[in-house]
VMD Tcl script that draws the C-alpha trace (Angstrom):
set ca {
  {-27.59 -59.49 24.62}
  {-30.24 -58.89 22.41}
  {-32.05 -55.18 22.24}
  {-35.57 -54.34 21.43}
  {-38.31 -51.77 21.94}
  {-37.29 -47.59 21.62}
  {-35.04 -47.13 18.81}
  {-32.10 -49.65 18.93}
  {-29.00 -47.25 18.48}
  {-30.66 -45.48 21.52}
  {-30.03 -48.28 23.40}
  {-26.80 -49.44 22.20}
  {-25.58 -45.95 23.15}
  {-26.48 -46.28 26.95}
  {-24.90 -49.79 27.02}
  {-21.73 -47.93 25.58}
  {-22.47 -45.52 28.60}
  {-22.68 -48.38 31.21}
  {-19.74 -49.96 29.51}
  {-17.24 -46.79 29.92}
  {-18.21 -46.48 33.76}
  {-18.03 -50.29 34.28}
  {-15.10 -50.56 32.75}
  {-13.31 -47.33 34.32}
  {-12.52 -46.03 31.03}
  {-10.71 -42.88 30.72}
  {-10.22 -39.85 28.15}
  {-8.48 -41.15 25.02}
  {-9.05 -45.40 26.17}
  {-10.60 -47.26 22.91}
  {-13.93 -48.59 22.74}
  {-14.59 -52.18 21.17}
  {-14.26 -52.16 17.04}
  {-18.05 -51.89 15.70}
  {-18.06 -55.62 15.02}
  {-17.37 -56.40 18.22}
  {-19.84 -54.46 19.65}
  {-22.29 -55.55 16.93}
  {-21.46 -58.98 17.86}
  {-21.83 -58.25 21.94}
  {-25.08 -56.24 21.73}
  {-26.99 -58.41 19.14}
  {-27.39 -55.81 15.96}
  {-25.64 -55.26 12.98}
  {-22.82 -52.70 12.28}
  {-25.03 -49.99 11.14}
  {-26.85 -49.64 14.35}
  {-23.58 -49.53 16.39}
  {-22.42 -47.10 14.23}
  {-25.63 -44.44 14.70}
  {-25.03 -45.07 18.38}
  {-21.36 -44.28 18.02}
  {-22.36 -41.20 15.72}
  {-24.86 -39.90 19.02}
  {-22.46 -40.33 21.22}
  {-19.79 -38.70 19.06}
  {-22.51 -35.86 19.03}
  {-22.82 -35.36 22.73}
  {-19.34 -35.40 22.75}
  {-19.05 -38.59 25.19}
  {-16.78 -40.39 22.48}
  {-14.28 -39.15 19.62}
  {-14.24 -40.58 16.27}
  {-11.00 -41.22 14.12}
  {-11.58 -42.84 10.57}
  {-9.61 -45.92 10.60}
  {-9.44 -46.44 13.91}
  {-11.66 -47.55 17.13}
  {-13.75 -44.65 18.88}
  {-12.50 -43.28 21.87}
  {-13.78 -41.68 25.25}
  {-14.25 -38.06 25.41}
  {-14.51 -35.45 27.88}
  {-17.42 -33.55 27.22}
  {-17.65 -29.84 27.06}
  {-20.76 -27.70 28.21}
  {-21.32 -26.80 24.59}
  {-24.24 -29.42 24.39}
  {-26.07 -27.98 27.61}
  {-25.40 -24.71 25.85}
  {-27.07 -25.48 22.66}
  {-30.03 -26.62 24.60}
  {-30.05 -23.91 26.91}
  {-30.10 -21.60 24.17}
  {-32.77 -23.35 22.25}
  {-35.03 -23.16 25.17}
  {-34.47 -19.42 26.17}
  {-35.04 -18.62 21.95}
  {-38.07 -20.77 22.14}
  {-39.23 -19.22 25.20}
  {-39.88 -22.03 27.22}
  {-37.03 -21.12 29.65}
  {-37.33 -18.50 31.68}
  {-34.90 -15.80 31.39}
  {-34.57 -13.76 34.83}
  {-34.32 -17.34 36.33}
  {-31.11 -17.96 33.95}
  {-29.89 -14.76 34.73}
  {-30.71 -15.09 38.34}
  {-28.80 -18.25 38.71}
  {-26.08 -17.01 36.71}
  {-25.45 -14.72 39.62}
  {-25.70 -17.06 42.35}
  {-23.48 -19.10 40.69}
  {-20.76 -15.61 39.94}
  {-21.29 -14.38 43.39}
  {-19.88 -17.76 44.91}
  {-17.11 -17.71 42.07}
  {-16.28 -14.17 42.91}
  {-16.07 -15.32 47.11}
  {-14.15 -18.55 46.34}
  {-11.56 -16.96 44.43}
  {-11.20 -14.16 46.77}
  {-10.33 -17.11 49.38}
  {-8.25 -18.30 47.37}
  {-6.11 -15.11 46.75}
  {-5.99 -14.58 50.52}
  {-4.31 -18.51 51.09}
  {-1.86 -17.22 48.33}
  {-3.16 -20.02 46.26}
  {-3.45 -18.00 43.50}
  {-3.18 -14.50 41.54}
  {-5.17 -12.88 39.20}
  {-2.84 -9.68 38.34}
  {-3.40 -10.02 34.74}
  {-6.99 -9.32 35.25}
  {-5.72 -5.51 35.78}
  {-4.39 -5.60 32.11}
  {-8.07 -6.59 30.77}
  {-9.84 -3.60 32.54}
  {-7.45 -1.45 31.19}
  {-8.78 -3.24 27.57}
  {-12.25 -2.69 28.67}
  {-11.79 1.04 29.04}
  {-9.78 1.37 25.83}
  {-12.29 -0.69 23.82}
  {-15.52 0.69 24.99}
  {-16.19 2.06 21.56}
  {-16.27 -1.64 20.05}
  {-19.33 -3.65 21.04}
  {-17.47 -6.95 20.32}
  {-13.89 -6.23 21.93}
  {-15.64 -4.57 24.78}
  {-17.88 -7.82 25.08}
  {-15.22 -10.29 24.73}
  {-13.24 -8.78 27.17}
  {-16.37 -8.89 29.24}
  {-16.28 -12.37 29.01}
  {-12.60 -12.83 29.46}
  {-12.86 -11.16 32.97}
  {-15.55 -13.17 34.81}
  {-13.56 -16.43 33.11}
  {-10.40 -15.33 35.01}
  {-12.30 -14.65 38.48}
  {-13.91 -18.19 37.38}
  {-10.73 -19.90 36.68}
  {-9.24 -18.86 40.12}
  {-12.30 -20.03 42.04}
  {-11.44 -23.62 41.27}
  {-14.73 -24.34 41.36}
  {-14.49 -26.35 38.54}
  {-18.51 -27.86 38.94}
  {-19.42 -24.01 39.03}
  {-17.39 -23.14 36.00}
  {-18.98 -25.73 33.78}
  {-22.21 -24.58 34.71}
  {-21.36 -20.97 33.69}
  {-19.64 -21.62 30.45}
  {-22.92 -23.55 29.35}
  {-24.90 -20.39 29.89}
  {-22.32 -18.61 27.76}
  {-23.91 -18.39 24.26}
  {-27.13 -16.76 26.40}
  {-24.75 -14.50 28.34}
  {-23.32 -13.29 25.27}
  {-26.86 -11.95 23.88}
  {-27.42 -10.46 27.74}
  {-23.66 -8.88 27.33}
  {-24.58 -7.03 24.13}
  {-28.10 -6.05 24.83}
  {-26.54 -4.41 28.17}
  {-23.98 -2.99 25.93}
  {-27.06 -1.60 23.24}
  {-28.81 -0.45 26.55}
  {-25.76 1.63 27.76}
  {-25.47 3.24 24.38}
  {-29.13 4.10 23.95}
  {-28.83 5.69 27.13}
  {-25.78 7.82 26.24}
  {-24.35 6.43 29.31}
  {-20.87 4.66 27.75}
  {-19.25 2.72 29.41}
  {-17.34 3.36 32.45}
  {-19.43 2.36 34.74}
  {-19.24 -0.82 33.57}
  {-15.36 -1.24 33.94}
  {-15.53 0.23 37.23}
  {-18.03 -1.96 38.19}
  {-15.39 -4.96 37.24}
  {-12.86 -2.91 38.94}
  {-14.75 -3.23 42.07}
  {-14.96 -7.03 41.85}
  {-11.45 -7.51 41.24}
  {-9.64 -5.24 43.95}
  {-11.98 -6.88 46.76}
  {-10.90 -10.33 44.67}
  {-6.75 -9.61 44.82}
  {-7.21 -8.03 48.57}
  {-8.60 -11.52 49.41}
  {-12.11 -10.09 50.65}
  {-14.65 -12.70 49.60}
  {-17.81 -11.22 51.53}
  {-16.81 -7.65 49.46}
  {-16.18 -9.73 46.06}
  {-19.14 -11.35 46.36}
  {-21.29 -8.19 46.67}
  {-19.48 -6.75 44.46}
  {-20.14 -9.30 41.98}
  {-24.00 -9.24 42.74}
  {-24.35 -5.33 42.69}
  {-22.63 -5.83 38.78}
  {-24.79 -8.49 38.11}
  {-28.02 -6.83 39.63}
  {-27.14 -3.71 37.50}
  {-26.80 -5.89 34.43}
  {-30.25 -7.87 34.60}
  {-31.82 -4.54 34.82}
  {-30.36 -3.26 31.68}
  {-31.02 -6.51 29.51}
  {-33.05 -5.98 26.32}
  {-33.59 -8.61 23.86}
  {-35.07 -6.38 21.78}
  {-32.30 -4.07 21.61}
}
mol new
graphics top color blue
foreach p $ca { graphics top sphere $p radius 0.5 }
foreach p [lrange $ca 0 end-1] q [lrange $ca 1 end] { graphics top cylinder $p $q radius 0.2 }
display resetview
């Protein structure tokens, strides 16, 4: 098979691509060895190796010195970079992010409310995290990370696991939006409680196994959160 035209590690790394799905091959199964591939594709090792090193990068393969490649599950962190990129760049707008990260929390909150209700599963320890909240709400970061810990668990129990991959990749732009809210609620001599009410809300309409009530609960939060985002702040 002999490539030509783009960039030649561009297309040796969808052939790779094609070859994984062909060949139905799963996290941790080996690719070819590069001279193999070399060999197959028509280029020399160097140009199998830059495709290897891309895919490596979007975390499709793993590399291992000494030893073949192999196939990778990849995280949302690459979406994430880009998503972040784009909203720093300002070519992506952000109400629309924030807008569908609460279409896509409202549905999280409503699915894992179902879920509690079939006995499926239990988020008790999400109890001990609001209790957290309202001891940390003096510490941006703590207070934040807590933040984040919370809507992970509602996530988690969802088992919407599509939905949850979509919402970790907004993460690194969530995490401005959670600290900006947090600036905004300090500037405001507000504190906090609100806040971990707010959560409180979500969760006992999540463990009663309501999901129309954990749902709007989730999007009053969320509504009350878009307002108080400040980039500048």
């Amino acid at each position: 098979m002999n490539l030509s035209r783009t960039t030649l590690a561009d297309q040796v790394a969808k052939e790779l691509i094609t070859r994984i799905e062909r060949d139905g091959l799963r996290p941790g199964d080996e690719i070819p060895p590069e001279s193999e591939l070399a060999q197959e594709f028509g280029v020399n090792r160097l140009v199998v190796r830059e495709a290897v090193r891309t895919l490596v990068a979007r975390e499709i393969l793993i590399s291992s010195q000494g030893r073949p490649s192999r196939v990778s599950v990849p995280s949302a962190r690459v979406f994430a970079e880009m998503l972040d990129f784009r909203v720093a760049q300002q070519s992506l707008d952000l109400d629309d992010l924030l807008e569908t990260r609460r279409l896509i929390e409202c549905e999280l909150a409503r699915l894992a409310a179902e879920r509690v209700n079939r006995g499926v599963v239990s988020i008790d320890s999400a109890s001990e995290i609001l209790d957290q909240m309202a001891e940390s709400a003096g510490d941006r970061e703590r207070f934040v990370e807590l933040d984040v810990r919370f809507h992970a668990l509602i996530a988690e129990a969802s088992g919407a696991t599509f939905l949850q991959l979509i919402l970790s990749s907004l993460e690194s732009v969530l995490l401005r939006a959670r600290r900006s809210t947090y600036a905004t609620r300090e500037r405001r001599n507000e504190g906090h409680d609100a806040a971990v009410t707010a959560h409180g809300h979500i969760l006992r309409a999540v463990r009663a196994g309501q999901p129309a009530e954990a749902a709007a609960a989730m999007e009053e939060h969320l509504r009350e959160t878009q307002r108080d985002v400040s980039w500048d702040g």
